[in-house]
C-alpha positions as CSV (number, residue, x, y, z in Angstrom):
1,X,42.1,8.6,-58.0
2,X,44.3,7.8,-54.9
3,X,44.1,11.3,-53.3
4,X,40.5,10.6,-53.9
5,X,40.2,7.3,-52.0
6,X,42.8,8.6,-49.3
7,X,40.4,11.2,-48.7
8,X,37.2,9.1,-48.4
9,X,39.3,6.6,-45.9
10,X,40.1,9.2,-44.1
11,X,37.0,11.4,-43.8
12,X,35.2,7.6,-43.2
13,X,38.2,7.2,-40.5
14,X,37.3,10.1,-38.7
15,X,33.2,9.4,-38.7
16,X,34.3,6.1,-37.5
17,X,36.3,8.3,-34.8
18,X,33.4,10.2,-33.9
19,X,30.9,7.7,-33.8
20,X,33.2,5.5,-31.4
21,X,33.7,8.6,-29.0
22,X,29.9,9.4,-29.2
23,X,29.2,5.5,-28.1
24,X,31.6,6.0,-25.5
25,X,30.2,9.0,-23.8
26,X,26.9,7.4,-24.3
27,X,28.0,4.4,-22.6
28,X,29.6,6.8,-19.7
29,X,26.2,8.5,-19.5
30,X,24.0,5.8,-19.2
31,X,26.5,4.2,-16.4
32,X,25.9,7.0,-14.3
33,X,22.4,7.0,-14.8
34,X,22.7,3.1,-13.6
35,X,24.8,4.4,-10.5
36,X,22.7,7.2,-9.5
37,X,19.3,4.7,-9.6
38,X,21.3,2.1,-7.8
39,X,22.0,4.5,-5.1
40,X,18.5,6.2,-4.9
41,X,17.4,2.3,-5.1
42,X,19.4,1.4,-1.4
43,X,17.4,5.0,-0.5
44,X,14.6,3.8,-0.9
45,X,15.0,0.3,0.3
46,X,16.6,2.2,4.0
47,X,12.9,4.2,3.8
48,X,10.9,1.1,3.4
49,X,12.9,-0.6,6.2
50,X,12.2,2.3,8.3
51,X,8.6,2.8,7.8
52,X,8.1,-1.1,8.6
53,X,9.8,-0.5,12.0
54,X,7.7,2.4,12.5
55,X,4.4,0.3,11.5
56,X,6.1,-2.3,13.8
57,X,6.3,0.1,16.8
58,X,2.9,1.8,15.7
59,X,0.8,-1.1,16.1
60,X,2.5,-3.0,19.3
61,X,-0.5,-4.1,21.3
62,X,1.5,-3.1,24.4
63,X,1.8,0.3,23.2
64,X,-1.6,0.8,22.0
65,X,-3.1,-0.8,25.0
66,X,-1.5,1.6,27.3
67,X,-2.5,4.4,25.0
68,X,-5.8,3.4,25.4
69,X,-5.6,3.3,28.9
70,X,-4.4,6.5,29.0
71,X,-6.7,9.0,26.3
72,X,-10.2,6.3,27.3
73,X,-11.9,5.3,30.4
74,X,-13.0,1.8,27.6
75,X,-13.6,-1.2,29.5
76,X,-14.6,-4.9,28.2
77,X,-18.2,-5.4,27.2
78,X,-20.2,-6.9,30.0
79,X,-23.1,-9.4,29.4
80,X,-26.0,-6.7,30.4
81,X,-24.3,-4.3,27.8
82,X,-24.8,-7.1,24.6
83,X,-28.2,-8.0,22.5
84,X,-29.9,-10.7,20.9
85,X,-30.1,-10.4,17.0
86,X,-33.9,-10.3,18.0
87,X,-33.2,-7.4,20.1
88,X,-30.9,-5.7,17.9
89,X,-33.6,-6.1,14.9
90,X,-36.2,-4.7,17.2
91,X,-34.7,-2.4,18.5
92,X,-32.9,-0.6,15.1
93,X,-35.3,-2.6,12.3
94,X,-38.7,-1.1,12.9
95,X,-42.2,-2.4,14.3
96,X,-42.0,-4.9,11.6
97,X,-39.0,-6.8,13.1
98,X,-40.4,-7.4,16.5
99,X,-42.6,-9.7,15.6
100,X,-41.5,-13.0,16.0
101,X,-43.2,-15.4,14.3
102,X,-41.9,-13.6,10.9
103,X,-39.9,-15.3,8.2
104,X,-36.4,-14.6,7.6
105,X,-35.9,-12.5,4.4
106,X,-32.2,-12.0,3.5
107,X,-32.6,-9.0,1.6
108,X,-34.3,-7.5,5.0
109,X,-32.0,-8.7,7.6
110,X,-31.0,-5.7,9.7
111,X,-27.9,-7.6,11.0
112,X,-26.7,-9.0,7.5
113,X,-26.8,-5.1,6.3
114,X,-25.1,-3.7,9.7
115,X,-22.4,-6.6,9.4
116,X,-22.4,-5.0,5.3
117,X,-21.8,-1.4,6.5
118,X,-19.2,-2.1,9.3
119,X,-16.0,-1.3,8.7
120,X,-13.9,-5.1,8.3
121,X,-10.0,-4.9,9.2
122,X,-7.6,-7.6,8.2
123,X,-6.5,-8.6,12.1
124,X,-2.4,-9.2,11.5
């Protein structure tokens, strides 16, 4: 009966061995995992930081003002160049819009639906 329990303590002893080492080079594993995301982490963080200064240097009204200059022959807007709404609707809304006497319609307002299609940018 004692070799019996000897050997059951012992074969027990040496799962509990096993199991311990297993933990152990599960635990090494995963803390190099940890390391390697950590340092791919400061990676990515260095790109981000980069990219922003590039945006940064990207959008610099200086610099885009003298790119401008340079690939455009743009100029300000002068009064002669702008229209009335009136205009604008007569000229790009049809006959119908020149009159102008006419009640405003919402769902027919050429300038409410060429504001609508225009392309809006978040000025930062």
């Amino acid at each position: 009966m004692i070799r019996i329990t000897t050997i059951f303590l012992c074969v027990l002893l040496a799962a509990a061995a096993f199991g311990r080492y297993r933990a152990e080079v599960s635990v090494r594993e995963l803390r190099e995992d940890i390391e390697k995301i950590e340092i791919s982490q400061v990676e990515e963080v260095r790109a981000i930081q980069m990219l922003r200064a590039e945006i940064a240097y990207l959008e610099n009204p200086e610099r885009l003002a003298k790119v401008a200059n340079a690939k455009t022959d743009l100029r300000p807007s002068t009064g002669d160049q702008m229209m009335s709404a009136r205009e604008f609707a007569a000229a790009f809304g049809g006959e119908h819009y020149a009159i102008e006497e006419q009640e405003h319609d919402p769902a027919n307002d050429v300038i409410m639906h060429a504001l609508a299609m225009a392309q809006v940018t978040d000025a930062q």
